[in-house]
C-alpha positions in Angstrom: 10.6 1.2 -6.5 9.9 0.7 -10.0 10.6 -3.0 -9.8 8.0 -3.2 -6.8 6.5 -6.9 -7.2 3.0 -6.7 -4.9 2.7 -7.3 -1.6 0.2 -9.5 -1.9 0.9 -13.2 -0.6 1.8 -15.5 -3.6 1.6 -12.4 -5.9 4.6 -11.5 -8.1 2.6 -9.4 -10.3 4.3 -5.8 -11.0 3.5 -3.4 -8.7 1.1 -0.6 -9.6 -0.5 1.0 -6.2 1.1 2.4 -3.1 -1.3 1.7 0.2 0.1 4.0 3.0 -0.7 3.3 6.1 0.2 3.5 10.0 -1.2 1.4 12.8 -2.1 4.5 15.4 -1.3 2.2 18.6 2.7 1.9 17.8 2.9 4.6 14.9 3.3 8.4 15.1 0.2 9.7 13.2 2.6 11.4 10.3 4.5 8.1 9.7 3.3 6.2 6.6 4.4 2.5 6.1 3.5 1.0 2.9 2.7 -1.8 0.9 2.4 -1.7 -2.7 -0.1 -3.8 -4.9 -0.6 -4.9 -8.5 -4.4 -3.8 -10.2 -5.6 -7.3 -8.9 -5.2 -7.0 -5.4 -5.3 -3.6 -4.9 -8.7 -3.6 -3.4 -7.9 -6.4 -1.4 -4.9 -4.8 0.4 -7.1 -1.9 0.4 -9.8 -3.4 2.3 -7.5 -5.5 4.6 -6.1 -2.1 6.0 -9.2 -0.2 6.1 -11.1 -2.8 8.1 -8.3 -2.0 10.9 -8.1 1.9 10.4 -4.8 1.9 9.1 -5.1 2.9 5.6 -4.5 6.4 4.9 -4.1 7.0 1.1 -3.9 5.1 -2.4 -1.9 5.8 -4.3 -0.3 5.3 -8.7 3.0 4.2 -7.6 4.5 6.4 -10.5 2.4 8.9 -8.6 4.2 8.0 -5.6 7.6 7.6 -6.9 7.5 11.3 -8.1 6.8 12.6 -4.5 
């Protein structure tokens, strides 16, 4: 994933974040889709998928990547 460009539409910024998240109506509540962001839009994505109650963590994608 080190070459992650962000999710963000239009962005092809490097990714630096990992949002995890699950939509509880057609997910299983341990199973973690994700998106990834750069520093720009990471709050953005963030906010997006916490206004629906899908975001479940944040996390450094390096972070991430070592899990």
């Amino acid at each position: 994933m080190s070459d992650a460009i962000c999710s963000a539409k239009g962005c092809r910024a490097a990714a630096e974040w990992v949002l995890a998240w699950n939509n509880p109506k057609i997910h299983q509540p341990e199973r973690r889709k994700t998106w990834v962001a750069c520093e720009e839009h990471r709050e953005h994505l963030s906010q997006f998928l916490g206004m629906r109650g899908f975001l479940k963590d944040v996390v450094p994608l390096r972070e991430w990547e070592e899990r």
